[in-house]
C-alpha positions as CSV (number, residue, x, y, z in Angstrom):
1,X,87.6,52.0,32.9
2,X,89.8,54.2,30.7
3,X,90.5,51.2,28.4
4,X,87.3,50.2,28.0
5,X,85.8,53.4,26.8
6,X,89.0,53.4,23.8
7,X,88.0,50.0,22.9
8,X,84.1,50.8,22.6
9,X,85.4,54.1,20.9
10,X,87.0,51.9,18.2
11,X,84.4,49.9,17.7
12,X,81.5,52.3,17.3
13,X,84.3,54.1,14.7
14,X,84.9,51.1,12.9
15,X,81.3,50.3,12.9
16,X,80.2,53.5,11.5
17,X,82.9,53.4,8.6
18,X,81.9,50.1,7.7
19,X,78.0,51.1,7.6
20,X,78.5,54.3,5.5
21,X,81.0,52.0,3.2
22,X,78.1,49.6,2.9
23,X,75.6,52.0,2.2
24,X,78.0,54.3,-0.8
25,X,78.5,50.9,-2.2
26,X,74.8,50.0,-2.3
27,X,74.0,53.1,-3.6
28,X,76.4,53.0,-6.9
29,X,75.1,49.5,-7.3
30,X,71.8,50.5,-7.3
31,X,72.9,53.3,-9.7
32,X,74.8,51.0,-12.0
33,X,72.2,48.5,-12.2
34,X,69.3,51.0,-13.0
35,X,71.8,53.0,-16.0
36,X,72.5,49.2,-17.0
37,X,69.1,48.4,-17.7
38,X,68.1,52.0,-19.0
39,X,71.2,51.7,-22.0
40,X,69.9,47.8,-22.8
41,X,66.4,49.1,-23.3
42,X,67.8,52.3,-25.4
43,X,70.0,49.8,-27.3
44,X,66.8,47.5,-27.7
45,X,65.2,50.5,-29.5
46,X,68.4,51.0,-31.7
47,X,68.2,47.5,-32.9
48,X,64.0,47.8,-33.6
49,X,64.4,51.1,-35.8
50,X,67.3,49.3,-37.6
51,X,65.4,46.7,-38.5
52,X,62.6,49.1,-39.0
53,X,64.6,50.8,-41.7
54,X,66.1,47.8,-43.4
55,X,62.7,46.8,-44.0
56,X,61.8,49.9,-45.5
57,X,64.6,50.0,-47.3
58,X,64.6,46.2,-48.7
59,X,61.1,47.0,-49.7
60,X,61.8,50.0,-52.2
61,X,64.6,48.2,-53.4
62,X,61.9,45.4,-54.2
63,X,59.6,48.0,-55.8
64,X,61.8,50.1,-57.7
65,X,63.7,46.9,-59.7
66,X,61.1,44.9,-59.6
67,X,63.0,41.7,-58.7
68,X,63.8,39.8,-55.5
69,X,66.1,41.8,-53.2
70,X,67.9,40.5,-50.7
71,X,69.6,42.9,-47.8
72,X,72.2,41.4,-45.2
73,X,72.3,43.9,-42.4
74,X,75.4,43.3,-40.0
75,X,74.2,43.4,-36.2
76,X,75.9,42.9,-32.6
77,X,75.8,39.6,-30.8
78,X,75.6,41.0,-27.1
79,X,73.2,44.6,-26.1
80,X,74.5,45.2,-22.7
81,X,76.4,41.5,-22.3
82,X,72.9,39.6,-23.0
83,X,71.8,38.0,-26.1
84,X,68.5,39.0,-27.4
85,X,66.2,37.5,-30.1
86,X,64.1,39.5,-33.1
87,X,61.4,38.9,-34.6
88,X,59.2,40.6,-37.7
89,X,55.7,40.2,-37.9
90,X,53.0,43.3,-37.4
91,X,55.2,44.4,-34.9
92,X,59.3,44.2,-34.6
93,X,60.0,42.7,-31.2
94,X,63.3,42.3,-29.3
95,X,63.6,40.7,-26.7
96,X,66.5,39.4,-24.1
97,X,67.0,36.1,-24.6
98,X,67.4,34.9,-20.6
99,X,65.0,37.2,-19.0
100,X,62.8,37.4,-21.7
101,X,61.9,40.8,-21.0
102,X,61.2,42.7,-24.6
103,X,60.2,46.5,-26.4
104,X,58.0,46.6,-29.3
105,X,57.4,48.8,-32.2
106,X,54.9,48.9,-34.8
107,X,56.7,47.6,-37.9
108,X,55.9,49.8,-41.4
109,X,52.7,49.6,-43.1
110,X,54.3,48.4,-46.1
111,X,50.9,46.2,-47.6
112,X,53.5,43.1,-47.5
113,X,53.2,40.4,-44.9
114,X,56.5,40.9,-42.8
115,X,57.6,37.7,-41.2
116,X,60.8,35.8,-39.8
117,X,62.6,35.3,-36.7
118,X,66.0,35.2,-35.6
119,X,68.7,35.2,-32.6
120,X,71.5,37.8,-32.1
121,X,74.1,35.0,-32.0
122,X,73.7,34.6,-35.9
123,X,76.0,38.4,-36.3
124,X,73.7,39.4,-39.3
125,X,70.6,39.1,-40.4
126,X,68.9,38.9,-44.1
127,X,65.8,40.6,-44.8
128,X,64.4,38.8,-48.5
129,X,62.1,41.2,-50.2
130,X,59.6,39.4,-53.1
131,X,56.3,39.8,-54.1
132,X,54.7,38.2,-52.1
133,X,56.4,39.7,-49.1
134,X,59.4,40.3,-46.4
135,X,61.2,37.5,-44.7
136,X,63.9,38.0,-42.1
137,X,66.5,35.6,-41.7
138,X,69.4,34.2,-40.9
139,X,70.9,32.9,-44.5
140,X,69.5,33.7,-47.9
């Protein structure tokens, strides 16, 4: 009888240490995955107000010389190891190019049609500022 209550003493003590291992190692996953997701969308942000102020900023160039202006703005290929796609139009979208999951912000009022689209993968982008109005793109 003696041997049998060590044995089931082991077992219940290895049992336990595996559960509370299990259950520290959900947690930090559940605690990685949630900071994971919370730095992608702030980076996601990031990229929107960059974009935000390269328009702005292609746009006075245009005004103030009065000729075509073209600004290549240098951007990452990966937010948080996924690729994500951008596109300009009466809002600047971003969005994560497997899940598809995207942030928005309202673009400037800038009176110019604002239009393009493009995918991180191209490294830069090229914001073309005329007359008539703002394209974003990948080349000139």
């Amino acid at each position: 009888m003696r041997g049998q209550f060590r044995v089931i003493n082991e077992l219940l003590l290895f049992g336990i240490g595996a559960l509370l291992a299990l259950s520290v190692a959900g947690t930090i996953s559940f605690a990685v995955d949630s900071l994971q997701k919370q730095t992608e969308r702030d980076q996601y942000y990031m990229i929107a107000n960059l974009v935000s102020m390269a328009t702005t900023k292609s746009y006075l160039c245009n005004k103030l010389t009065d000729a075509d202006c073209n600004l290549v703005v240098d951007i990452p290929q990966k937010l948080s190891e996924e690729k994500y796609t951008i596109h300009l139009s009466d809002n600047i979208t971003i969005s994560n190019f497997r899940t598809g999951e995207e942030i928005f912000i309202k673009a400037p009022k800038l009176n110019k049609t604002l239009s393009g689209y493009i995918t991180s993968s191209a490294r830069y982008f090229v914001l073309n500022s005329t007359n008539e109005g703002i394209t974003l793109s990948r080349r000139w």
